[in-house]
C-alpha positions in Angstrom: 0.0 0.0 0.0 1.0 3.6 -0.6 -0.3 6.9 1.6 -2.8 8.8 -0.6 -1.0 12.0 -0.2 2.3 10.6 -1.4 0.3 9.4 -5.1 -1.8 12.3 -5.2 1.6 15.0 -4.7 3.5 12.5 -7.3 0.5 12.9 -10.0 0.3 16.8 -9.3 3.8 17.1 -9.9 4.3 14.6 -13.1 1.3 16.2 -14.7 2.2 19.8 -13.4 -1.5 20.5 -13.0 -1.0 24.3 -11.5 1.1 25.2 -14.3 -2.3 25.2 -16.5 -4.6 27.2 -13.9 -8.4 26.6 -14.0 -9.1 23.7 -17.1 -10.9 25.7 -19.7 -12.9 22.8 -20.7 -14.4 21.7 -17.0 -14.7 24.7 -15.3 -17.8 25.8 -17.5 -19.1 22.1 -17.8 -19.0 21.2 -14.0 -21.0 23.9 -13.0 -23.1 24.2 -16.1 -24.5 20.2 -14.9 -24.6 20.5 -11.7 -25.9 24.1 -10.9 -29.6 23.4 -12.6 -30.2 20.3 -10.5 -29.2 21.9 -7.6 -26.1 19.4 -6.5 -23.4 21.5 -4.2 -20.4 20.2 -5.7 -18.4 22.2 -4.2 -18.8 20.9 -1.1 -18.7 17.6 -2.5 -16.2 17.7 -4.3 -11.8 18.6 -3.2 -11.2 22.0 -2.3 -8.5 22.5 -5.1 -10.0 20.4 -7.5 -13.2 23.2 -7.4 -10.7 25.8 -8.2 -8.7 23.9 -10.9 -11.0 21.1 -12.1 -8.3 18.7 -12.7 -6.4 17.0 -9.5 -8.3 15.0 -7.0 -12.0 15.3 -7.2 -13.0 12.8 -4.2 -10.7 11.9 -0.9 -11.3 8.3 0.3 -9.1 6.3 3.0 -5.6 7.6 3.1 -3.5 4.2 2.1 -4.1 3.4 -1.4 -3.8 -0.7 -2.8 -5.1 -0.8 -6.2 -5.5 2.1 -9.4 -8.4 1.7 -11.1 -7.5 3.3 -14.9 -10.6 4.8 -17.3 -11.8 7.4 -19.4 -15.4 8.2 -18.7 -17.6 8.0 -15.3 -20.1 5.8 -17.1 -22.7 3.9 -14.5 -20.5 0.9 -16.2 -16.9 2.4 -14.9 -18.4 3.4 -11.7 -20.6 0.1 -10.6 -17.5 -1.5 -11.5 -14.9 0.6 -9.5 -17.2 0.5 -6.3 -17.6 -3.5 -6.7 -13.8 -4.5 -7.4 -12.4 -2.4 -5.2 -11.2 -2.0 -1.4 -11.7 0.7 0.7 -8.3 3.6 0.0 -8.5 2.3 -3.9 -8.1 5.1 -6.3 -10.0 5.6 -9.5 -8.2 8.1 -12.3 -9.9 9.2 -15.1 -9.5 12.1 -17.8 -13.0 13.3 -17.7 -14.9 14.3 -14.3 -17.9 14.2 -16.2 -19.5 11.6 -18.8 -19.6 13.2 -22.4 -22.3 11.4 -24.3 -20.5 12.2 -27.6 -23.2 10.2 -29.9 -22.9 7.4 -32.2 -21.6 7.9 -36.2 -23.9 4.5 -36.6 -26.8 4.9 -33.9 -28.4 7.7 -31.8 -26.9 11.1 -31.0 -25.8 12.0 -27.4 -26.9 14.3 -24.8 -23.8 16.2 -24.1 -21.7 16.5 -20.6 -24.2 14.7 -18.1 -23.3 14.4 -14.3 -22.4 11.6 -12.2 -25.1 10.2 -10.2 -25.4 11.3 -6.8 -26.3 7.9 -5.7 -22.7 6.7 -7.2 -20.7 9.4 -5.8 -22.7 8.9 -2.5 -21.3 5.2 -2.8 -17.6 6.2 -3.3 -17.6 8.3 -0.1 -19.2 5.5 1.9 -16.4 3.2 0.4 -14.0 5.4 1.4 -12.5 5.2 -2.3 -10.9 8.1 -4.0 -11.5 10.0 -7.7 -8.4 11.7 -9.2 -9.2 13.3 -12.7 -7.1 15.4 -15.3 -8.1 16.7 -18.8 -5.9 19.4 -20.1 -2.3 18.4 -18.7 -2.5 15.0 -19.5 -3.4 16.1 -23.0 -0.2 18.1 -23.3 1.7 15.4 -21.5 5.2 14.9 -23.6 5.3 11.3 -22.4 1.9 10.2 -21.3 -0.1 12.5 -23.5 -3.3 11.3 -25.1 -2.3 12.0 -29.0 1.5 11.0 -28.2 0.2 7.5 -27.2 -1.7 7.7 -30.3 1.5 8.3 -32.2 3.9 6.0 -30.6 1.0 3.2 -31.5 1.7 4.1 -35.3 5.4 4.2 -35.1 5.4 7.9 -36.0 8.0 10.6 -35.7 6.6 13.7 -34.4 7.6 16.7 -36.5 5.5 19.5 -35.6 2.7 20.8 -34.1 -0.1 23.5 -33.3 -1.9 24.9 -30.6 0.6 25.2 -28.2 0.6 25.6 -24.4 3.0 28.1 -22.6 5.9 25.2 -22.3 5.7 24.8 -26.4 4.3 21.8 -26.1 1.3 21.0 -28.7 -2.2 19.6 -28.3 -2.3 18.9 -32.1 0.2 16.7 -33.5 2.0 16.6 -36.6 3.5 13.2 -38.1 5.5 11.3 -40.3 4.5 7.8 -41.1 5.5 4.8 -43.0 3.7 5.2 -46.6 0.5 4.0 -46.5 -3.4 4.3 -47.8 -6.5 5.1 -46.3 -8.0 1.8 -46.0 -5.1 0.3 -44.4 -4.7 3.1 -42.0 -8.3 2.6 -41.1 -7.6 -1.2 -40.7 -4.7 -0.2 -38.2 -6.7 2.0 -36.0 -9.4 -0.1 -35.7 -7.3 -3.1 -34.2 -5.1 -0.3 -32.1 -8.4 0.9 -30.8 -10.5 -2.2 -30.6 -13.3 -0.7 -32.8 -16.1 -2.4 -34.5 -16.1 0.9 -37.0 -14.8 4.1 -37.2 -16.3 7.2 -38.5 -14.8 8.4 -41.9 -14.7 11.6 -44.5 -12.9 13.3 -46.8 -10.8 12.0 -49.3 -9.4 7.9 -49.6 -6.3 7.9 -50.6 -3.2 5.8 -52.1 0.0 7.5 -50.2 -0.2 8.8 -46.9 2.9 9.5 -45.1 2.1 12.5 -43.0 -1.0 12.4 -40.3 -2.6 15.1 -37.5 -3.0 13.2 -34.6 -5.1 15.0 -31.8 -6.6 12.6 -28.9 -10.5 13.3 -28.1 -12.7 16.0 -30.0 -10.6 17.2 -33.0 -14.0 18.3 -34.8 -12.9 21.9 -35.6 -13.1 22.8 -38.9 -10.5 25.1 -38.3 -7.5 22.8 -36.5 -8.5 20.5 -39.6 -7.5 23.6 -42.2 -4.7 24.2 -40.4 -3.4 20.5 -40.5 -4.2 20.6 -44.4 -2.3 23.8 -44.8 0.6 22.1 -43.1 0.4 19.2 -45.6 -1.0 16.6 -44.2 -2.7 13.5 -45.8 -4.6 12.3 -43.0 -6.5 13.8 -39.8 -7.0 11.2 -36.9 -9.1 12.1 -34.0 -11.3 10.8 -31.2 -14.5 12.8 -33.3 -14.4 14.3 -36.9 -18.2 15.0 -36.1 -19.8 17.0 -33.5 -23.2 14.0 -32.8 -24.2 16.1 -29.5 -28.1 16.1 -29.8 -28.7 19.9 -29.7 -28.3 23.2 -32.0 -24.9 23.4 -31.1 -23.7 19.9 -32.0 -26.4 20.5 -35.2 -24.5 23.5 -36.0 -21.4 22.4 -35.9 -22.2 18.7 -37.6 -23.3 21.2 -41.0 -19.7 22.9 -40.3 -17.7 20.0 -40.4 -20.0 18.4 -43.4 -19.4 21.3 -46.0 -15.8 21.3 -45.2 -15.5 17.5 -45.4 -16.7 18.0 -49.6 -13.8 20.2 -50.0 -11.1 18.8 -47.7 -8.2 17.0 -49.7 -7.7 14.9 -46.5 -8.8 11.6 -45.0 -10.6 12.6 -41.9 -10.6 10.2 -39.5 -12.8 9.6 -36.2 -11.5 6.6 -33.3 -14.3 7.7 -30.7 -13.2 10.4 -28.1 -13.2 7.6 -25.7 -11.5 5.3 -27.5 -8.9 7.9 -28.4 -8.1 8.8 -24.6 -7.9 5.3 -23.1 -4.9 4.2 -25.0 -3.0 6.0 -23.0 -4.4 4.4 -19.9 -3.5 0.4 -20.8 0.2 1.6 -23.3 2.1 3.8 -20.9 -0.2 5.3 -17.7 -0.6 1.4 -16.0 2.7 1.2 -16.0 3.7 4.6 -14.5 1.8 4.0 -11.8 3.0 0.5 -11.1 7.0 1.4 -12.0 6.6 4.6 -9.6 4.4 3.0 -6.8 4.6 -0.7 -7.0 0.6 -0.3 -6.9 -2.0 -3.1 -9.1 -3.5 -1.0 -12.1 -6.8 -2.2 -13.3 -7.9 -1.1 -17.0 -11.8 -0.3 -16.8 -12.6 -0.5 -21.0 -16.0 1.9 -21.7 -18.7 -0.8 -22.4 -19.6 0.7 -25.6 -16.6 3.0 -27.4 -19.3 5.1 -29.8 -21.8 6.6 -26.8 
């Protein structure tokens, strides 16, 4: 076992978490949820994690056995972190919210939706602990989200866009081993353990230079800017905005217009899908090569939700 404090401290520090401030992302959608049903997540929730929105979310015991490693706080994760685990066990995720991002083959989804009260009711009572972190870990050199992406393909990073303060990139620029589209699409499907991914644009016979950027990479504008920087291919965790109101709407007839005129193969994993790579290729064993601690992978039941 291993003191709470000392894995939460290592975490802060390896993902420098106060370097970025308040998460730009979370700190509208946390309250934005919870505010109209009237849930007082701030007291529920860690002091510093109500002022940053990345960090730890929920204090259990203070000796830690096992991590529990996911993406999303669907029921699914949840019901399964609160029956596997032991009282001090640690859940880390990269969302504190579940993003219903909607299905390129089925329904659409509802948006950000809150966790449960009854769930996070459960954790406390368990004594289990919730540490969450969006925006670092997305910038992370090592254990980014699009540089586990890259490392899967065997591709050199060459440049990038959208930078933070340290000059590091959220947006990834690539070289590859030639390729086409259809066999890029069969190696991201068994990377990813897909049943389909979502596809537009162009299909073409040679690509050799790819965007990579982990999660929603539907902005018409980061794909132009990828183009103008010559790339072939665009991969992402969602080429299409499928959130089931005007703004996803909006956005969806955006992204389609550009998709007739795009020289690209634009190329959607599931934002999901797209962030938990990281978790079972490099995060599992950072925790276990800096703590000694059991890391158990928590897969999304369904990778398109």
């Amino acid at each position: 076992m291993v003191l709470l404090n000392e894995v939460v401290n290592k975490l802060n520090k390896e993902l420098n978490i106060k370097s970025f401030g308040k998460d730009p992302a979370f700190s509208r959608f946390v309250p934005s949820v919870y505010d109209p049903i009237h849930f007082d997540w701030k007291t529920a929730f860690e002091k510093e994690f109500t002022d940053l929105f990345n960090g730890l979310m929920i204090r259990g015991g203070e000796e830690v056995e096992r991590i529990f490693l996911a993406v999303f706080p669907t029921d699914q994760v949840l019901e399964r972190f609160i029956d596997e685990s032991n009282s001090g066990d640690l859940l880390f995720m990269h969302h504190p919210l579940l993003m219903e991002c909607g299905d390129p083959n089925g329904k659409w989804g509802r948006g950000f939706v809150p966790i449960k009260e009854e769930y996070i009711n459960k954790i406390k009572d368990k004594k289990l602990s919730v540490y969450t972190c969006h925006t670092p870990l997305d910038y992370h050199k090592q254990l980014g989200t699009s540089v586990s992406i890259a490392k899967s393909l065997n591709a050199k990073i060459i440049d990038g866009f959208l930078q933070n303060e340290n000059g590091d990139s959220l947006v990834l620029i690539c070289n590859i081993k030639k390729t086409n589209t259809d066999n890029l699409e069969h190696d991201l499907k068994e990377i990813f353990e897909l049943p389909y991914i979502d596809f537009e644009g162009q299909r073409l016979n040679h690509i050799d230079k790819v965007a990579i950027v982990a999660g929603c990479g539907d902005k018409v504008d980061w794909m132009k800017e990828a183009e103008g920087k010559g790339v072939q291919a665009y991969i992402t965790g969602e080429i299409h905005c499928h959130i089931d109101n005007n703004y996803g709407k909006v956005k969806y007839e955006k992204m389609m217009d550009y998709a007739k005129v795009t020289t690209m193969s634009l190329i959607g994993v599931s934002h999901s899908a797209s962030e938990y790579l990281v978790k079972k290729t490099q995060i599992k064993d950072w925790f276990e090569g800096n703590f000694g601690l059991k890391s158990i992978l928590i897969p999304q039941e369904k990778w398109w939700l």
